[in-house]
N, C-alpha and C positions, 0 to 999 in steps of 0.2 A: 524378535520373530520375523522379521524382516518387513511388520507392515507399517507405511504410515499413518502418522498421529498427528491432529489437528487438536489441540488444547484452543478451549473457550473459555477465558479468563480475565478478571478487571481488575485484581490487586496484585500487589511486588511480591504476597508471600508465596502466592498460588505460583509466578513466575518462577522463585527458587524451587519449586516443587517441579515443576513441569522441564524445566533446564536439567536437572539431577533424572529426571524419568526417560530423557532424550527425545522429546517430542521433533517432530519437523517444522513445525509451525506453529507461532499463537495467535490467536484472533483477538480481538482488542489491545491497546495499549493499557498500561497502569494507571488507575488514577492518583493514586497515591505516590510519592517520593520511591524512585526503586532504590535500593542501596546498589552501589557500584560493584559490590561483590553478584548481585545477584544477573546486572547487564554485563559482566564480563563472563558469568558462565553462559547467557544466552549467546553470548559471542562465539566463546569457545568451540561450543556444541555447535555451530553454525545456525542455527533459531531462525528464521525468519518472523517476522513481526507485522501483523496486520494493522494497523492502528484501530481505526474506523472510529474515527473523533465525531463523526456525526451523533452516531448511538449516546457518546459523553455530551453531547450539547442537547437533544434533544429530552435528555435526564437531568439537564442541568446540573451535572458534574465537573467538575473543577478541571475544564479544557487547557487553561493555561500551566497544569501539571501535568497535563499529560503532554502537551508541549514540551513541555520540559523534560520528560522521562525522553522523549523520543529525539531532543535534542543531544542528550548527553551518550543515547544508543549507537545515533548516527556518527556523532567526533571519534566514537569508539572503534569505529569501523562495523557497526551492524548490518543487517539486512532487513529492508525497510520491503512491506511489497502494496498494495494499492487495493484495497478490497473494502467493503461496507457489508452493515446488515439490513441490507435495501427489506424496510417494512419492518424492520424489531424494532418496537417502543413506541411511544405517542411523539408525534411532532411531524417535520417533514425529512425525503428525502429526495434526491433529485433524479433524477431520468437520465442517463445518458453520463457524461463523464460526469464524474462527484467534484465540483470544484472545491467545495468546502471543504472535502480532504485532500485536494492539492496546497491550497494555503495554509492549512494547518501544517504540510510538510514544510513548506516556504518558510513559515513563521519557526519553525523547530529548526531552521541554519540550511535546509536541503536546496541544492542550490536545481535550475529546471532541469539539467541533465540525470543528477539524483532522483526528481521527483518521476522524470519521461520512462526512466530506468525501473522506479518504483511500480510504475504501472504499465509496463511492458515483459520483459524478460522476469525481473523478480514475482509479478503476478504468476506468469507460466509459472515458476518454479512452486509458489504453494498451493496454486492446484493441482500439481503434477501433471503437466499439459506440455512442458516445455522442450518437448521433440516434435510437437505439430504447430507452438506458434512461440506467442513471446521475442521474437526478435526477426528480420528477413533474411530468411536464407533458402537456396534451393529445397525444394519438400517441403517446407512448412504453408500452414495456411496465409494467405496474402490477406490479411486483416488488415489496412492500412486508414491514415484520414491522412488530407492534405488541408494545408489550412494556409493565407495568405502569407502570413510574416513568418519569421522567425521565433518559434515557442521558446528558445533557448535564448531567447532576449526578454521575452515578457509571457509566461504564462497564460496572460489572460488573451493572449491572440492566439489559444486553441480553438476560442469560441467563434472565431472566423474560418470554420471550414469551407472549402472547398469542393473538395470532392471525400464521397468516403467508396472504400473498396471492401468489400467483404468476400472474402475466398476466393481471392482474383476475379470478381467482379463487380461492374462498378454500380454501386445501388444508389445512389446520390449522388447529382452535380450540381454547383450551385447555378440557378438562373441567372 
């Protein structure tokens, strides 16, 4: 009926169910083992895949399978996108960029350009946003951070920003 669907779901069967229904996006990863028929219809169908490993850690759910589901998503050719359920569940969650679900992507084979990609352009796409940001181009929003080194050498030199720009202005420089 031409609208989008965001499936909220944590097991591989719900997955086969929501892939066959044609959803656009799902929000969490599986915890359980998917079967490869069910990540290749998420493929097929073009699925984007929210992980949000945090929600599994803070439940203490078996993080190292959902590594693993999201490993085997990505070799596949998936679409991985960068989102959290900032405040679902007891434990914590972090402020500002989620690192814990950047290393969980790291840890799942995504190399920093996958993960940069994951939380840029593929975010735009499963919120349906990606005609005003998600990536720089003329007309879009200027949402930028600068950060000292090279993040495509080490991830964790996101944490040395810089400067940050928020809709082509500059809201933060470092002292």
């Amino acid at each position: 009926r031409g609208t989008l669907v965001s499936a909220h779901i944590t097991q591989s069967l719900y997955w086969e169910m929501v892939a066959q229904a044609g959803v656009d996006d799902v929000a969490h990863i599986a915890y359980d083992p998917a079967p490869e028929r069910v990540l290749d219809a998420m493929i097929s169908k073009k699925i984007v895949l929210v992980p949000t490993f945090t929600v599994f850690r803070n439940y203490n759910a078996p993080v190292n399978v959902c590594i693993d589901n999201l490993r085997r998503l990505v070799q596949k050719g998936g679409t991985v996108a960068l989102g959290n359920d900032y405040g679902g569940g007891p434990g914590e969650f972090e402020d500002g960029i989620p690192y814990y679900e950047l290393y969980c992507m790291a840890a799942a084979g995504m190399s920093p350009i996958q993960i940069i990609t994951a939380s840029t352009r593929n975010a735009a796409r499963a919120c349906h946003i990606e005609s005003i940001t998600g990536t720089l181009e003329s007309g879009k929003c200027a949402d930028i951070i600068v950060v000292k080194e090279n993040p495509l050498q080490d991830l964790h030199r996101l944490k040395n920003i810089r400067l940050v720009i928020h809709n082509g202005v500059n809201i933060r420089a470092e002292s």
